[in-house]
C-alpha positions in Angstrom: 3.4 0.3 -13.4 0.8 2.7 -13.9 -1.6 3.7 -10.9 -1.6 2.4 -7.8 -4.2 2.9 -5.0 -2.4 2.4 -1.4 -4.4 1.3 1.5 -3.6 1.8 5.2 -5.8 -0.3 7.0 -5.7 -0.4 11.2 -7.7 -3.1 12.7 -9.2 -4.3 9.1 -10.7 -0.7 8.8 -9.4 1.5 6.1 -7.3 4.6 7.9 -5.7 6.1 5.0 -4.8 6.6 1.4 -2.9 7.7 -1.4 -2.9 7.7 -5.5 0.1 7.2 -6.9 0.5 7.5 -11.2 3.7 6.6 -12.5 3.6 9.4 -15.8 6.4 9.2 -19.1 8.4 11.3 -19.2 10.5 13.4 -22.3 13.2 14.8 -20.2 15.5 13.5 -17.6 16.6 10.3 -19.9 13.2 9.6 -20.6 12.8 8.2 -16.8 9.6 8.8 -15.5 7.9 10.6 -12.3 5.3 10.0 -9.8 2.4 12.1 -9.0 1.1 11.8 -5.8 -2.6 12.4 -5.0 -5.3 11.8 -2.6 -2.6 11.2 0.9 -6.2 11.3 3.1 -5.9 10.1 6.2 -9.0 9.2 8.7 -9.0 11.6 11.6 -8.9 9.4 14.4 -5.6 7.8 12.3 -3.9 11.2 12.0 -0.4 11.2 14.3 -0.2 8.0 14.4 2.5 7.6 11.5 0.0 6.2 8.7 0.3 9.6 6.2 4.2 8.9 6.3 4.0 5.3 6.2 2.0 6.0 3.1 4.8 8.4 1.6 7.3 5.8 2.4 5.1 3.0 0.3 5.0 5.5 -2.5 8.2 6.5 -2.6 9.5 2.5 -2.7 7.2 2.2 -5.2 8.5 5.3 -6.9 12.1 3.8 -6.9 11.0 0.4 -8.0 9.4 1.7 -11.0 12.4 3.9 -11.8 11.5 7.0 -11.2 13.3 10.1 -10.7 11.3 12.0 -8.9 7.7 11.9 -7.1 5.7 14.7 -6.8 2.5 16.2 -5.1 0.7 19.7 -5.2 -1.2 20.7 -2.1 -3.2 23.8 -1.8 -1.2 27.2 -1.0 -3.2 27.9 2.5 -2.3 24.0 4.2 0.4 24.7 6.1 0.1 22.0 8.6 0.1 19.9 5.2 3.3 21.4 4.0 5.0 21.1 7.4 4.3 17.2 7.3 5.3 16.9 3.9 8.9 18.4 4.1 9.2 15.9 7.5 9.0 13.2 5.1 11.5 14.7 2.5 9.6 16.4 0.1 10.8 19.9 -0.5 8.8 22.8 -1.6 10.7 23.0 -5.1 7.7 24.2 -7.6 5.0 26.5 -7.9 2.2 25.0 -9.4 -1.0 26.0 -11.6 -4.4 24.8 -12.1 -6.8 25.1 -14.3 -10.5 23.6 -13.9 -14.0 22.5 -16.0 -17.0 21.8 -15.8 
């Protein structure tokens, strides 16, 4: 599968977004995982169920590729972000690290 870009649109006008990679994996039977990036969604879109209509696309699609997992990382101080993540079944199960270049 690869990546895949999903769209919400509302009224032809984009409202929201999220990257999803399907990555190999070494462990786990060799089945791979998804890492979930970019879940943006347009401010005057937000509450309206498009961020967890987005999870729920990526998560299909996580299953369809055979994944066993999927996966995001969200900065330590968004709590409103974590809160709307564990409503739709992601669990706070990892610290992660980051390194970055220039």
């Amino acid at each position: 599968m690869g990546r895949v870009v999903l769209l919400a649109e509302q009224d032809g006008r984009p409202a929201g977004t999220a990257d999803c990679t399907v990555l190999a994996n070494l462990t786990r039977g060799g089945r791979p995982f998804m890492l979930i990036e970019n879940v943006v969604v347009a401010r005057a879109h937000r509450r309206c169920g498009v961020g967890a209509a987005l999870l729920d696309a990526a998560a299909a699609l996580a299953r369809s590729a055979g994944c066993y997992k999927a996966q995001l990382l969200s900065r330590a101080d968004r709590t409103g972000a974590h809160a709307f993540y564990e409503a739709c079944g992601f669990a706070p199960a990892a610290q992660g690290y980051r390194r970055y270049f220039r």
